[in-house]
C-alpha positions in Angstrom: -5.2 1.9 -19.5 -5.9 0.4 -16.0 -4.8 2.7 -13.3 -3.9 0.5 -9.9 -3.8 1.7 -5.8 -2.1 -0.7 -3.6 -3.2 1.5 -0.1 -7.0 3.7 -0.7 -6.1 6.1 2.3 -6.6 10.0 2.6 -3.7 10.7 -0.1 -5.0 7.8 -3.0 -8.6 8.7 -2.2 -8.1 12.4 -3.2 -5.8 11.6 -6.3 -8.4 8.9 -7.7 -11.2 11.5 -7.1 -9.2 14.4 -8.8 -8.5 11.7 -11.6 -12.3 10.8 -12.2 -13.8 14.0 -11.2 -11.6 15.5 -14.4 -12.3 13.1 -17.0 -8.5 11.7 -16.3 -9.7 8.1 -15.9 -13.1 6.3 -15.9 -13.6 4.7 -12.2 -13.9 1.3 -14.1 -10.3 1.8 -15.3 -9.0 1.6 -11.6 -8.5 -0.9 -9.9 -7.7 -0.3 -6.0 -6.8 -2.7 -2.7 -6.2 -2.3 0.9 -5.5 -3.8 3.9 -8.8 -2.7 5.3 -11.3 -3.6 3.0 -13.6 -0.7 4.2 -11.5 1.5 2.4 -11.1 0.0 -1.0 -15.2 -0.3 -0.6 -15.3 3.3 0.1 -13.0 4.3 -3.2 -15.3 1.4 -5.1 -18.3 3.1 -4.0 -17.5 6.4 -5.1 -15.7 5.9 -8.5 -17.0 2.3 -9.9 -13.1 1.3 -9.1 -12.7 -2.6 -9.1 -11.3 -4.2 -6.1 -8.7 -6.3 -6.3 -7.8 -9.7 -3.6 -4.1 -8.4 -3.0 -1.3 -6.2 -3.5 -0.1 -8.8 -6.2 -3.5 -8.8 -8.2 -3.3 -4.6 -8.4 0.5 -5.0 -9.9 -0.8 -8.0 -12.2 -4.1 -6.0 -13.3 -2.4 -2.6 -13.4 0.0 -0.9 -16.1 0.6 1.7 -14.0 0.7 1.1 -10.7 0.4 3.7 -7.4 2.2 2.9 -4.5 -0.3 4.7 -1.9 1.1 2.8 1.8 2.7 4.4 4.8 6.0 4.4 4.8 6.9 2.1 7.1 5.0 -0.3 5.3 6.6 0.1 2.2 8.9 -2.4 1.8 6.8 -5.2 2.8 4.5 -4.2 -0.1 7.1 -4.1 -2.8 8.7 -7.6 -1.7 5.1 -8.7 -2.7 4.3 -7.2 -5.6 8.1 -7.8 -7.2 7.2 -11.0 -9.1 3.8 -9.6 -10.4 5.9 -6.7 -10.9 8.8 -8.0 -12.8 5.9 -10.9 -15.0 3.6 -7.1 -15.9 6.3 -4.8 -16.5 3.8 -1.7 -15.0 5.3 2.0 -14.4 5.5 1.8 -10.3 4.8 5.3 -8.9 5.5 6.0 -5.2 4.0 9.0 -3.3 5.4 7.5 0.2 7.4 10.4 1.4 11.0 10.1 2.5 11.7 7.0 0.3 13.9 7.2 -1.9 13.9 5.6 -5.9 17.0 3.4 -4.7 15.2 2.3 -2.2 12.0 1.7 -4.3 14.3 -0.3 -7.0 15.9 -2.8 -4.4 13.5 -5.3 -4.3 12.2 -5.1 -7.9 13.8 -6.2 -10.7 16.8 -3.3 -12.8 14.3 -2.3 -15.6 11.5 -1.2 -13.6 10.4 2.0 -14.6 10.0 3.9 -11.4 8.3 7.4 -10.6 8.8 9.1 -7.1 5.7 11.6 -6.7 5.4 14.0 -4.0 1.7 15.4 -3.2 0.3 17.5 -0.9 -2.7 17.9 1.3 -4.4 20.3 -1.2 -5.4 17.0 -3.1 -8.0 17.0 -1.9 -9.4 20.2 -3.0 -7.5 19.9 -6.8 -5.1 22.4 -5.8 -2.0 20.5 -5.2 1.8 20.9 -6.3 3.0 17.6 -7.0 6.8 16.8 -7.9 8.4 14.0 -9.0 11.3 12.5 -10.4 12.5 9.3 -11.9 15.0 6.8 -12.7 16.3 6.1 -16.1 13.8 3.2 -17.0 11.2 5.7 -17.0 10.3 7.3 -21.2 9.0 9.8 -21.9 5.4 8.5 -22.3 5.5 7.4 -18.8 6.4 11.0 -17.5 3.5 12.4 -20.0 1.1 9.9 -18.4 2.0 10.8 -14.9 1.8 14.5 -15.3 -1.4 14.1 -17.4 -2.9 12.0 -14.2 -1.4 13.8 -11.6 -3.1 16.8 -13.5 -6.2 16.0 -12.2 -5.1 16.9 -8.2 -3.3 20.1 -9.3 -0.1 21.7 -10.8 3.2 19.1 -11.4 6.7 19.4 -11.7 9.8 17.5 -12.5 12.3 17.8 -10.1 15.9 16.6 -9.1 15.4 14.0 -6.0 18.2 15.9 -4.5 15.7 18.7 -4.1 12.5 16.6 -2.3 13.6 17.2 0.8 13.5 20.5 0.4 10.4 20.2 -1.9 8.9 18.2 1.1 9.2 20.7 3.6 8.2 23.7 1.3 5.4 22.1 -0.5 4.2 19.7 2.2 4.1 21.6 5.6 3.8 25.3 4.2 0.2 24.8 3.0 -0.6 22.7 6.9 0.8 25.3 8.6 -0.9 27.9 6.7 -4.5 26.3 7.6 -3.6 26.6 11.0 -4.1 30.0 10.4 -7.3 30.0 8.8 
């Protein structure tokens, strides 16, 4: 199974280390790309990842692809991936916070499967509580490989969409504002 990131920032870089570090995924199984091609060296460098020429490539190469951009980018990114998207039929996963799977499905075509994943800053150490959810494209092996992946940065649970918000506040700032501490 090849394992995509379209964005190799702070958030993909801890999940594809979790994922490797734990046996999850070979490096040579992922294949990354970014804007700044710095970063997808960086993740190449330390997993063996293969880097891809574009956004489209990743969702082309990909049968599970992670959506790993700032939101505000977001959209741009799925308007480019849609046809690769819609011609590879891979499970799209999302971790950009605050967007929503509607808005995820707009620009793709009705049967993409579509996971909405919410990580946290503990990543990074392999400590973090992830949730997602999903629209109804999504079976059940595609929650199973999710959780098993997302496995690799921490604990995981489903969870209603209504509930990120709240999910995003609990699980997102708590563990920030408790460093501030330390």
């Amino acid at each position: 199974m090849k394992i995509g990131f379209i964005g190799c920032g702070n958030m993909a870089s801890a999940i594809i280390n979790g994922i490797t570090a734990k046996g999850k995924v070979n490096g040579s199984d992922i294949v990354v790309y970014d804007i700044y091609a710095a970063a997808a060296k960086n993740i190449s460098k330390m997993c063996g990842a293969e880097i891809a020429s574009s956004e489209e490539m990743v969702a082309k190469k990909a049968d599970i692809v992670f959506l790993a951009v700032k939101p505000n980018v977001l959209s741009d990114v799925l308007k480019k991936i849609s046809s690769a998207v819609a011609e590879n039929k891979p499970l799209v996963v999302s971790i950009a916070a605050g967007k929503t799977i509607e808005f995820l499905s707009q620009p793709l075509e009705n049967d993409t499967r579509i996971i909405r994943v919410m990580p946290n800053i503990n990543a990074k150490v392999g400590e973090a509580i992830c949730a997602y959810c999903f629209n109804s494209n999504v079976t059940e092996a595609d929650k199973q490989s999710v959780e098993a992946l997302l496995d690799g940065i921490g604990k995981v649970m489903c969870l209603d969409e209504s509930a990120f918000p709240l999910f995003g506040v609990l699980g997102g700032c708590a563990p920030a504002f408790a460093y501030m501490f330390i």
